[in-house]
C-alpha positions as CSV (number, residue, x, y, z in Angstrom):
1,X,-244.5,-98.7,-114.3
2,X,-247.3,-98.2,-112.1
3,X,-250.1,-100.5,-111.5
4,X,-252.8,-98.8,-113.6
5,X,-250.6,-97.9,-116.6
6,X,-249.7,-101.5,-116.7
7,X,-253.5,-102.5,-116.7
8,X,-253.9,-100.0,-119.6
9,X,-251.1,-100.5,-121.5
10,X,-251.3,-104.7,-121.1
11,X,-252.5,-106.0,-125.1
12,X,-252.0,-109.1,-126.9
13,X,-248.9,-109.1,-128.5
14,X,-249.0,-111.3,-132.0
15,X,-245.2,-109.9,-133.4
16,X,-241.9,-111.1,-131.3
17,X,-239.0,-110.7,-132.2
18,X,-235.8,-113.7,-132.4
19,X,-234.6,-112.5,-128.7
20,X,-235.4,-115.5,-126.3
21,X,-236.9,-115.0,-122.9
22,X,-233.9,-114.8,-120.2
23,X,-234.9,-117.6,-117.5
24,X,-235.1,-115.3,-115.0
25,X,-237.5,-112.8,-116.6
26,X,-239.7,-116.3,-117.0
27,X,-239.1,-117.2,-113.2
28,X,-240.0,-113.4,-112.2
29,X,-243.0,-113.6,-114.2
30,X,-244.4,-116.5,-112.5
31,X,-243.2,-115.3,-109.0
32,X,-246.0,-112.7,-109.7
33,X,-248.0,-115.1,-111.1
34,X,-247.9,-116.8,-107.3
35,X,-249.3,-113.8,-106.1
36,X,-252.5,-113.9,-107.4
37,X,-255.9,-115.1,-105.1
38,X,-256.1,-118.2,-104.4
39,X,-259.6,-119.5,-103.2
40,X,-259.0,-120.6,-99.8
41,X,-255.1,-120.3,-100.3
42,X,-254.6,-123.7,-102.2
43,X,-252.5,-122.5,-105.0
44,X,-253.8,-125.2,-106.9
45,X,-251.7,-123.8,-109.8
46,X,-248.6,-125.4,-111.7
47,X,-246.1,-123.7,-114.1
48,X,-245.3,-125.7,-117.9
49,X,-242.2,-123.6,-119.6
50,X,-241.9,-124.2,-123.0
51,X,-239.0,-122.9,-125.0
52,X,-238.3,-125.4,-127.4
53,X,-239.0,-124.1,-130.7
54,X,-240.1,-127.2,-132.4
55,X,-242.1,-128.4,-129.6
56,X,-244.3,-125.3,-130.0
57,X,-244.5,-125.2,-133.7
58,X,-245.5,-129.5,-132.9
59,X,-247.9,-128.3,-130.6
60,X,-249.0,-125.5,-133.0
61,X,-249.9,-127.6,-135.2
62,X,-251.7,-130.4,-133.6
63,X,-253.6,-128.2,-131.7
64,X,-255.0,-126.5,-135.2
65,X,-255.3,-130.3,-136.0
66,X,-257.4,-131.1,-133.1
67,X,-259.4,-127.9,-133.0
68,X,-260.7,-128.1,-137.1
69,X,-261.5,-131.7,-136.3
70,X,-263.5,-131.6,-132.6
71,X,-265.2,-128.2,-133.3
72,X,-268.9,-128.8,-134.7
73,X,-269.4,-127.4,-138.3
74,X,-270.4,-124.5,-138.1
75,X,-268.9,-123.3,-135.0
76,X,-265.8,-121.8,-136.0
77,X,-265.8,-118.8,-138.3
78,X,-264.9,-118.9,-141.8
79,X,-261.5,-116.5,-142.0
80,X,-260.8,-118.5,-138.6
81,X,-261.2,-122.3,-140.4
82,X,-259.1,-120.8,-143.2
83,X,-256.4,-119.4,-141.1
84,X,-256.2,-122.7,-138.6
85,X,-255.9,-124.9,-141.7
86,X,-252.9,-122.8,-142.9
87,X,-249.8,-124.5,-143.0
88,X,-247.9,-121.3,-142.3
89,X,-250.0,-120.1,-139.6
90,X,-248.4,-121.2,-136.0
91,X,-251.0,-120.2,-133.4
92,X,-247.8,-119.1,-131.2
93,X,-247.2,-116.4,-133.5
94,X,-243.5,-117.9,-133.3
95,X,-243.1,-116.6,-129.3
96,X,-239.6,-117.6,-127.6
97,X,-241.7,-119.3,-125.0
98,X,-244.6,-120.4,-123.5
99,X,-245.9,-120.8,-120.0
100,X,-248.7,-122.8,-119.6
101,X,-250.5,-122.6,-116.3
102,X,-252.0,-126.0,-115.4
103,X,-254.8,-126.6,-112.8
104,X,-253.2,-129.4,-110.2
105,X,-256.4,-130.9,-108.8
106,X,-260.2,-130.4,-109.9
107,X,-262.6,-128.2,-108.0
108,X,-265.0,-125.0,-108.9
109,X,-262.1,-122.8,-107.8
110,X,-258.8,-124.0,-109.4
111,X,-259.8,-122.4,-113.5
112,X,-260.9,-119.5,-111.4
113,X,-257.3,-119.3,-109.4
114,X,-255.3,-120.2,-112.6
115,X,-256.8,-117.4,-114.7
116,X,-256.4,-115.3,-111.8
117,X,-252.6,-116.0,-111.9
118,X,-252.4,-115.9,-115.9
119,X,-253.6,-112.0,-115.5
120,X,-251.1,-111.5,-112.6
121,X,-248.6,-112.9,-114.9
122,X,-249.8,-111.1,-118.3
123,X,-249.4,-107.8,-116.0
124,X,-246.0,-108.4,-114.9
125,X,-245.1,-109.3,-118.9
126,X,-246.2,-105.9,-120.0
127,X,-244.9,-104.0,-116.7
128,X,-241.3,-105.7,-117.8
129,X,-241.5,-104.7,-121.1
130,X,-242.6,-108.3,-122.8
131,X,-245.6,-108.8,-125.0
132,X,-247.6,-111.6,-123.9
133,X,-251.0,-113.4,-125.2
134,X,-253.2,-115.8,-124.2
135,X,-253.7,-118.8,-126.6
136,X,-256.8,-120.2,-126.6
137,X,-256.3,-122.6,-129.8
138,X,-254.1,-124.6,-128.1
139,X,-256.5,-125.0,-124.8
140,X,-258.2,-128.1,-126.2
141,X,-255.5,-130.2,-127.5
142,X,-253.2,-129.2,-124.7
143,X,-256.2,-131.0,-122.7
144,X,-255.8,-133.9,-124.4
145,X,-253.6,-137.1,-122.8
146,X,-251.1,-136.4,-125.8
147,X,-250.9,-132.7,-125.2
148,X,-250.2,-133.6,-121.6
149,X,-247.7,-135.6,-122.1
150,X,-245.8,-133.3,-124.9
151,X,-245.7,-131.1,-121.8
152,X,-244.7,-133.8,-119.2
153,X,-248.0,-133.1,-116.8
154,X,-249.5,-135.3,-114.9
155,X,-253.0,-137.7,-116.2
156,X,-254.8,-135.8,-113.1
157,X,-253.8,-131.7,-114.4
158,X,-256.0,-129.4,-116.4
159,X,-254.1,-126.9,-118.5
160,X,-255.9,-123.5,-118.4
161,X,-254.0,-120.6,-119.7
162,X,-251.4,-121.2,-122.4
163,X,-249.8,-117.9,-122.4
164,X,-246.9,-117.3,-125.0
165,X,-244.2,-114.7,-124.3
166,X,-241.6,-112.7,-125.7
167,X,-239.9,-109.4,-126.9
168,X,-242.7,-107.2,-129.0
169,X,-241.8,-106.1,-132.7
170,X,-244.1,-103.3,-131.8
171,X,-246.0,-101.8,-129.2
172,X,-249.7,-102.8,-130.3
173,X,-252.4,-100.1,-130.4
174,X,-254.4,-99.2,-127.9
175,X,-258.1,-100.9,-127.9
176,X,-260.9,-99.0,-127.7
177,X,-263.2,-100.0,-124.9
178,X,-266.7,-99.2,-124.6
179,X,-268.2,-97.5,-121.6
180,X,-269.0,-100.5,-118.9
181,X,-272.2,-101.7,-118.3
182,X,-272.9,-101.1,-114.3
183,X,-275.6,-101.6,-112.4
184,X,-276.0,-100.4,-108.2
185,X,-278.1,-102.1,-106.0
């Protein structure tokens, strides 16, 4: 696949199928991931595979847990309070695996260099024929000293982009985008 039909193509996938992730689709995706720009070359990035199914549907659910109960009233809308205090709703969308990229010391630069990575990594998913989507409900709680430790990272990392994988049901549609904003100076 070329480059630019892989940055068109690349969606969130929601539907997997049962087929699990060979380990070394998951290594090549985050040898690509490694690619990615790295403010002044630190690579300040570490790699969490998870492909334990009841550890994500754990972490599924107390990260729906934490997020109803940290999120000021108000904040979160209605359809998505109802759908995060759904029993039956796993926020993983039952993926075969998860990599979580984790931020290994603090600075302005290292979320900047992990989500730089996550897209690298996102990229290579869709160019190999996986679905892939970022999983923002399960940012806060993965923050959390428990969420760290479900995950065996260290007191000192910062996870940034929990990014489930896996084989697609279904291509997903195409999303329109509107024309950019752009500006020349």
């Amino acid at each position: 696949m070329e480059l630019m039909e892989a940055i068109r193509r690349r969606r969130a996938v929601r539907e997997y199928t049962d087929e699990p992730v060979a380990e070394d689709q998951l290594r090549a995706l985050i040898g690509a991931a490694v690619q990615a720009p790295s403010a002044m070359n630190q690579q300040c990035w570490s790699f969490c595979v998870v492909r334990d199914a009841a550890l994500l549907a754990q972490i599924s659910d107390e990260a729906k847990t934490y997020m109803l109960r940290t999120t000021p009233a108000g904040l979160i809308p209605h359809h998505l309070e109802e759908m995060l205090g759904a029993a039956s709703f796993h926020i993983f969308y039952h993926a075969p695996a998860m990599i979580v990229i984790s931020a290994t010391m603090v600075g302005a630069w290292a979320p900047i260099d992990c989500t730089l990575a996550a897209e690298n990594l996102m990229l290579a998913a869709c160019d190999a024929g996986l679905g892939s989507c970022w999983i923002g409900f399960a940012q806060g709680w993965l923050g959390t000293p428990e969420g760290k430790a479900a995950l065996g990272l260290p007191d000192d990392y910062t996870p940034i982009a929990p990014i489930i994988v896996g084989h697609p049901k279904a291509e997903p549609p195409v999303v329109p985008r509107g024309d950019p904003e752009i500006r020349w100076a």
